[in-house]
N, CA, C and O atoms as a GROMACS GRO file, in nm:
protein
  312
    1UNK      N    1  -0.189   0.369   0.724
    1UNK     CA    2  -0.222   0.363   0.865
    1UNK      C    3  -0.299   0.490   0.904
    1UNK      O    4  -0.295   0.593   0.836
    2UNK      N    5  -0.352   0.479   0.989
    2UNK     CA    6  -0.511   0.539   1.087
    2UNK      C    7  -0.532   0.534   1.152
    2UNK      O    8  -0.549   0.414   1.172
    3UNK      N    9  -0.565   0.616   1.282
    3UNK     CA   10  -0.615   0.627   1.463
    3UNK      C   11  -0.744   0.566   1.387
    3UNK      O   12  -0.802   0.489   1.464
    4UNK      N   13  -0.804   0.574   1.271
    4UNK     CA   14  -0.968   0.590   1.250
    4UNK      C   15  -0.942   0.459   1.130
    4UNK      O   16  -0.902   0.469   1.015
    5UNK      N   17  -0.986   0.321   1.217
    5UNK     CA   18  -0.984   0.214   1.097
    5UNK      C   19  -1.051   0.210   0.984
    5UNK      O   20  -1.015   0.139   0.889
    6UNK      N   21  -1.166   0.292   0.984
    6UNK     CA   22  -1.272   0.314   0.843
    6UNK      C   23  -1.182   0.413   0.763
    6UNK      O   24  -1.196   0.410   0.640
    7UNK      N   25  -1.087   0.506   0.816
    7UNK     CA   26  -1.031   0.586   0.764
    7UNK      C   27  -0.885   0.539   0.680
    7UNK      O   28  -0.832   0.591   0.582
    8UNK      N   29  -0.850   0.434   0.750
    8UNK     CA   30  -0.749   0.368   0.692
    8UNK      C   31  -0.748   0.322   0.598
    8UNK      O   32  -0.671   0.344   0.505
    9UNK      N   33  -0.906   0.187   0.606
    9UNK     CA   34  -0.954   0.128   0.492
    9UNK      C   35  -0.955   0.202   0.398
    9UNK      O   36  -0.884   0.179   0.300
   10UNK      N   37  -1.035   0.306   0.405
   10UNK     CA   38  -1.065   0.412   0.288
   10UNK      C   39  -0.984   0.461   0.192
   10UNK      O   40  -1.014   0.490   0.076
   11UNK      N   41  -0.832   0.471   0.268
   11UNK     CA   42  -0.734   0.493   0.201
   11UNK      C   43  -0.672   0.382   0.088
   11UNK      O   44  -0.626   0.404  -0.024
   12UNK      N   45  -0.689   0.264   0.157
   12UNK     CA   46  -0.605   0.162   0.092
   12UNK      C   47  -0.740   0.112  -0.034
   12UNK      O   48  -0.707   0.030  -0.119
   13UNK      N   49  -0.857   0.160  -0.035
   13UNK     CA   50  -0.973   0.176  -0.101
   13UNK      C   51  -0.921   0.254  -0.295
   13UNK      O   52  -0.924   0.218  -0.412
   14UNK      N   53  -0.861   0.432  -0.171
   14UNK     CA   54  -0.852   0.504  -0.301
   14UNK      C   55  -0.662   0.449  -0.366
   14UNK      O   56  -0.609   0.500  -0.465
   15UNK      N   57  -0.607   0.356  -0.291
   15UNK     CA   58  -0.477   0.302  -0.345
   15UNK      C   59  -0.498   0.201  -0.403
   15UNK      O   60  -0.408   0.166  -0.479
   16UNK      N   61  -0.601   0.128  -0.396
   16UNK     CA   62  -0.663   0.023  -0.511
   16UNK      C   63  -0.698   0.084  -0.661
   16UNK      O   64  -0.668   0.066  -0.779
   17UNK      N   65  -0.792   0.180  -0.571
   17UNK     CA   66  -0.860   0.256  -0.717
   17UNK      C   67  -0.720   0.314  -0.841
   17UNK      O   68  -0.726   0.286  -0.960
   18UNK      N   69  -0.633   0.375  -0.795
   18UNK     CA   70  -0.515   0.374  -0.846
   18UNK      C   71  -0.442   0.320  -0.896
   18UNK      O   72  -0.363   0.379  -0.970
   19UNK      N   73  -0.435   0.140  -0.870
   19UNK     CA   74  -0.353   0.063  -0.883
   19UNK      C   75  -0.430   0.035  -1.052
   19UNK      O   76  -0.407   0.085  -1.162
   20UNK      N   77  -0.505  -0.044  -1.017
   20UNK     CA   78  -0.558  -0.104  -1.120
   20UNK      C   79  -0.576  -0.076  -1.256
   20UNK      O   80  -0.635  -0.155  -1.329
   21UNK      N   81  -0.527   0.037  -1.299
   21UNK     CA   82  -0.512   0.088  -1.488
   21UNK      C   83  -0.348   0.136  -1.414
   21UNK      O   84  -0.323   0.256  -1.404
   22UNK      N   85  -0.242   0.028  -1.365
   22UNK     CA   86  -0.129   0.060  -1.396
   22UNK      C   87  -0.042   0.000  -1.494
   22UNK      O   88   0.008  -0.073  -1.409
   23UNK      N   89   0.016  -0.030  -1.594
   23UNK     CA   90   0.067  -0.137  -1.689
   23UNK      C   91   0.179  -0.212  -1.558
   23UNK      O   92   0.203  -0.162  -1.448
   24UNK      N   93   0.235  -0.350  -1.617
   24UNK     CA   94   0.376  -0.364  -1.549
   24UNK      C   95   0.380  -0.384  -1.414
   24UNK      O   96   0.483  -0.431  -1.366
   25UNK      N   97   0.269  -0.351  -1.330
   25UNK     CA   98   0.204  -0.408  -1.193
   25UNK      C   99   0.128  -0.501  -1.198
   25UNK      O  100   0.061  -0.545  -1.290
   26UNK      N  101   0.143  -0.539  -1.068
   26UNK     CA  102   0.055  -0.690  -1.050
   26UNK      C  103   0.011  -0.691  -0.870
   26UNK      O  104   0.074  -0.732  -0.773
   27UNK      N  105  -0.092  -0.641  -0.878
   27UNK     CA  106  -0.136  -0.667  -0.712
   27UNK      C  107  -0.110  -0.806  -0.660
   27UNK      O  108  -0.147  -0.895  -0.737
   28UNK      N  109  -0.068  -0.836  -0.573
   28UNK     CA  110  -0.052  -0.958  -0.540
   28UNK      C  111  -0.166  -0.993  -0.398
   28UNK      O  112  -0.225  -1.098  -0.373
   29UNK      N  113  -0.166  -0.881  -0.334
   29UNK     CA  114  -0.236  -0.897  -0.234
   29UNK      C  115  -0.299  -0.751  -0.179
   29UNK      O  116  -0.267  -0.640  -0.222
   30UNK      N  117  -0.383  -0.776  -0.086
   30UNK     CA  118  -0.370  -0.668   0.006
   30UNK      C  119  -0.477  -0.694   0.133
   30UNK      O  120  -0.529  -0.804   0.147
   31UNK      N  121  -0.511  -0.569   0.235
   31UNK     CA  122  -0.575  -0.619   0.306
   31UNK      C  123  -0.542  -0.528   0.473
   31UNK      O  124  -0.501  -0.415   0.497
   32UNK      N  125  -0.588  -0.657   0.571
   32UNK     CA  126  -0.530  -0.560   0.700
   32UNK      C  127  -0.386  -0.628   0.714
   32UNK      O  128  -0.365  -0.746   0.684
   33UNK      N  129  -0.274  -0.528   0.771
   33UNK     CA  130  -0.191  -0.591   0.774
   33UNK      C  131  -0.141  -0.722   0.910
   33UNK      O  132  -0.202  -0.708   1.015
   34UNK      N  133  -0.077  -0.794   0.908
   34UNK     CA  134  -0.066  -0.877   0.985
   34UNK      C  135  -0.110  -0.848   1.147
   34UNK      O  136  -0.191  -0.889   1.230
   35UNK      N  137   0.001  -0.745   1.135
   35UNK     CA  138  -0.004  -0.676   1.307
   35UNK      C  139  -0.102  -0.506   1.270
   35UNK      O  140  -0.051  -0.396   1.245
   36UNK      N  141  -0.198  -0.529   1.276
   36UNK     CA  142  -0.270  -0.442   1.242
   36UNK      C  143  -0.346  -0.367   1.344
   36UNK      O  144  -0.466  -0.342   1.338
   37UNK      N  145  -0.258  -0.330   1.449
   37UNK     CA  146  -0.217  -0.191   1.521
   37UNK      C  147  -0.156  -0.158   1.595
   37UNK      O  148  -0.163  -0.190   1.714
   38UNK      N  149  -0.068  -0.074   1.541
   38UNK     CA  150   0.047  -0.040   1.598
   38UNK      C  151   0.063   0.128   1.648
   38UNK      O  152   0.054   0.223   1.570
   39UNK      N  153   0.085   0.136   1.775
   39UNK     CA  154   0.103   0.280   1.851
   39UNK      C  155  -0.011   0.343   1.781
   39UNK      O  156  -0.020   0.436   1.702
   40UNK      N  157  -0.104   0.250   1.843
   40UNK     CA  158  -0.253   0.315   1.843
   40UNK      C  159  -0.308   0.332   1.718
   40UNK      O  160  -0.425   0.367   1.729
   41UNK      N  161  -0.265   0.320   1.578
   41UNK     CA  162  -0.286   0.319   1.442
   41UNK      C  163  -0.355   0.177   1.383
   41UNK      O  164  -0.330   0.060   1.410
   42UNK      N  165  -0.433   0.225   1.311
   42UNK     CA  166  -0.479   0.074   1.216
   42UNK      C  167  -0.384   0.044   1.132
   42UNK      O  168  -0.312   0.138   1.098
   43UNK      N  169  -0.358  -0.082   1.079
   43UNK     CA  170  -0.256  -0.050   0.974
   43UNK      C  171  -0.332  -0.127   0.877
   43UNK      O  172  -0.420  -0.195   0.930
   44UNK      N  173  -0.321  -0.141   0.710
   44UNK     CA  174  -0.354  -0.206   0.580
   44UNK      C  175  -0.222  -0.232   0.472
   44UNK      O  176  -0.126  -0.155   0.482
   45UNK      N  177  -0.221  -0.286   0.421
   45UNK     CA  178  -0.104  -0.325   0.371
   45UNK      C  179  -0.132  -0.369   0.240
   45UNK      O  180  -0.240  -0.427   0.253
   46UNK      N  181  -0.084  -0.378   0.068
   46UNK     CA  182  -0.087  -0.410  -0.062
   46UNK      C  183   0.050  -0.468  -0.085
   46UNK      O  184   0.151  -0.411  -0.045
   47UNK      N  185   0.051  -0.575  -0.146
   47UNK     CA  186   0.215  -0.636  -0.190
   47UNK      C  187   0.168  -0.644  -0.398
   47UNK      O  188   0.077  -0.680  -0.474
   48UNK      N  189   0.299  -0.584  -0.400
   48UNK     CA  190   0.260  -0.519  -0.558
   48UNK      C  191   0.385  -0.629  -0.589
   48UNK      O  192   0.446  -0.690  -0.501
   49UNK      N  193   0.410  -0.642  -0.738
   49UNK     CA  194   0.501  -0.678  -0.776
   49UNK      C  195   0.504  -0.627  -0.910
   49UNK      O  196   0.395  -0.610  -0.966
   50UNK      N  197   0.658  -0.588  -0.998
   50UNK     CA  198   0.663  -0.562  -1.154
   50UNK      C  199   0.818  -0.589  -1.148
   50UNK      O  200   0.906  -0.561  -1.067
   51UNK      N  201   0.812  -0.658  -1.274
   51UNK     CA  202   0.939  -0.658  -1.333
   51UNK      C  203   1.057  -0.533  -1.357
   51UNK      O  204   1.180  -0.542  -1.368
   52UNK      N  205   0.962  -0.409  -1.361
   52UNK     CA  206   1.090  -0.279  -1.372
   52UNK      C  207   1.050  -0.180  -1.204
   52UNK      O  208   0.945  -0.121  -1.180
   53UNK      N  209   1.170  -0.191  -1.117
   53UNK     CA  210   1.183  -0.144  -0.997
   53UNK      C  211   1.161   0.029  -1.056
   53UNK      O  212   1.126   0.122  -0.982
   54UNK      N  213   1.188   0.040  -1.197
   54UNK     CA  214   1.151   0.196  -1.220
   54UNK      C  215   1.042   0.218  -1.202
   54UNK      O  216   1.020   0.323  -1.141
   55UNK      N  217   0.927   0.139  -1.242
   55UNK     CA  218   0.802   0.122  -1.286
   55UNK      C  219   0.707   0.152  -1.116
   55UNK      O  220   0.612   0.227  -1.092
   56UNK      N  221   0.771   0.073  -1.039
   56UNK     CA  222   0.714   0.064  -0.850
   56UNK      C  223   0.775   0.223  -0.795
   56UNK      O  224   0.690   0.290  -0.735
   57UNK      N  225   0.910   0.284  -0.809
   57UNK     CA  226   0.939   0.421  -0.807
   57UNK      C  227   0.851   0.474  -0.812
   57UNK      O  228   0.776   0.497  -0.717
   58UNK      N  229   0.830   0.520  -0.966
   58UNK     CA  230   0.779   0.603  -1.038
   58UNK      C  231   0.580   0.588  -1.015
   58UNK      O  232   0.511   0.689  -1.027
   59UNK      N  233   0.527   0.474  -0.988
   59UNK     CA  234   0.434   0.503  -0.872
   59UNK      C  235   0.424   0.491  -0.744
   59UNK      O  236   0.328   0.463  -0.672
   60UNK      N  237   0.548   0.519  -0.720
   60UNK     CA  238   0.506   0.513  -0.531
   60UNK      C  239   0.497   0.732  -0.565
   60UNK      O  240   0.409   0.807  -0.523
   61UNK      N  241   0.642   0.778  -0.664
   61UNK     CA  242   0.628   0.930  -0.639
   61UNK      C  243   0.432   0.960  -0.693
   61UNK      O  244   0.351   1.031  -0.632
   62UNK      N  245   0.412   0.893  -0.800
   62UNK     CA  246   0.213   0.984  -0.824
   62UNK      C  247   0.154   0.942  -0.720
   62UNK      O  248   0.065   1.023  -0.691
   63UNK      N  249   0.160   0.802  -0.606
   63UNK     CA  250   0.051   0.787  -0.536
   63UNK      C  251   0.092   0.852  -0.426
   63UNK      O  252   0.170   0.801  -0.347
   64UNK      N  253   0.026   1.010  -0.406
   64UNK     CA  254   0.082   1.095  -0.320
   64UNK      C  255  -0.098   1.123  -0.215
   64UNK      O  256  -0.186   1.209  -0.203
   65UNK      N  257  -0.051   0.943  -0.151
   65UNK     CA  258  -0.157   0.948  -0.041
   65UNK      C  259  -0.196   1.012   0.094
   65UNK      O  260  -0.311   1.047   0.068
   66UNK      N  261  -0.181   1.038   0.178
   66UNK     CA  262  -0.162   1.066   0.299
   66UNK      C  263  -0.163   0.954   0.385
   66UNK      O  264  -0.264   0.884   0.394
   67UNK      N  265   0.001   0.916   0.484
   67UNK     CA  266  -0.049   0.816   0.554
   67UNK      C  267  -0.025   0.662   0.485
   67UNK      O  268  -0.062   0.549   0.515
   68UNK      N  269   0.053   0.717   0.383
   68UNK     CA  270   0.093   0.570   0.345
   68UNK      C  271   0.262   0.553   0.316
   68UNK      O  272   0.310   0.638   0.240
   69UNK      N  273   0.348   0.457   0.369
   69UNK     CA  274   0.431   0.427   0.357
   69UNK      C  275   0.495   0.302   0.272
   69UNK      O  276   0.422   0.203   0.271
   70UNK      N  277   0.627   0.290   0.194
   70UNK     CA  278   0.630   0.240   0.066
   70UNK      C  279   0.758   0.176   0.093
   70UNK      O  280   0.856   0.249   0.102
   71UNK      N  281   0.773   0.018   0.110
   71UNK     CA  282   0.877  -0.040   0.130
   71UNK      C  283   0.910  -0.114   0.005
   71UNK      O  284   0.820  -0.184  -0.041
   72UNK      N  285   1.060  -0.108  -0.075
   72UNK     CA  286   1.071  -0.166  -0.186
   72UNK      C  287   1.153  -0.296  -0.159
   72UNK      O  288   1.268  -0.276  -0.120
   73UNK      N  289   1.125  -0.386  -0.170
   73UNK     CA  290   1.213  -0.550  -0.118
   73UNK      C  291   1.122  -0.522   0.035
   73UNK      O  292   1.186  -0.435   0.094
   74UNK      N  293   1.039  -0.548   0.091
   74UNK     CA  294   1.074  -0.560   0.229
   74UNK      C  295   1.086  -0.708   0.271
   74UNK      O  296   1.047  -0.804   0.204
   75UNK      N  297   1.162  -0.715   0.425
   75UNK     CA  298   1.203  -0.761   0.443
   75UNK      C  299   1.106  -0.923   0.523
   75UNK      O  300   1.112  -1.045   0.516
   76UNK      N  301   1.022  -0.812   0.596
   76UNK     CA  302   0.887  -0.896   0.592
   76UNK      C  303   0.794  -0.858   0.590
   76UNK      O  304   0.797  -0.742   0.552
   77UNK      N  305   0.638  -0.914   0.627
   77UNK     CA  306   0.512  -0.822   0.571
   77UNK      C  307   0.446  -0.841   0.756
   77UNK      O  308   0.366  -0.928   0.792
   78UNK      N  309   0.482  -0.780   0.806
   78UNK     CA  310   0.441  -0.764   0.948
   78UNK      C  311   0.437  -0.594   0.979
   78UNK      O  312   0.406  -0.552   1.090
   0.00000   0.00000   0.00000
């Protein structure tokens, strides 16, 4: 999320660029998120999936983005 929606994008841009040479991940999606702005913020959203919950950990600690928040199970995608 972003006051600056090009700035947001951009981010979820360099969290792609990241994703993609990860083993054991599987992008499932991504994009703007449903409710895509909230208290004045853009928001973007990625739904990952892998078989080892170590594996989603252990890159949520390297993808040390600014501005991005990391829900494991969530509950919904809003």
């Amino acid at each position: 999320s972003h006051k600056n929606k090009y700035k947001a994008k951009e981010t979820l841009d360099k969290l792609q660029l990241t994703l993609e040479n990860v083993n054991d991940v599987e992008v499932i999606g991504f994009g703007e998120a449903p409710i895509n702005k909230i208290a004045n913020k853009f928001r973007f959203q990625v739904l990952l999936r892998s078989t080892s919950p170590k594996t989603l950990l252990e890159l949520a600690q390297r993808c040390k983005i600014a501005n991005v928040e990391i829900d494991i199970d969530p509950v919904s995608f809003s």
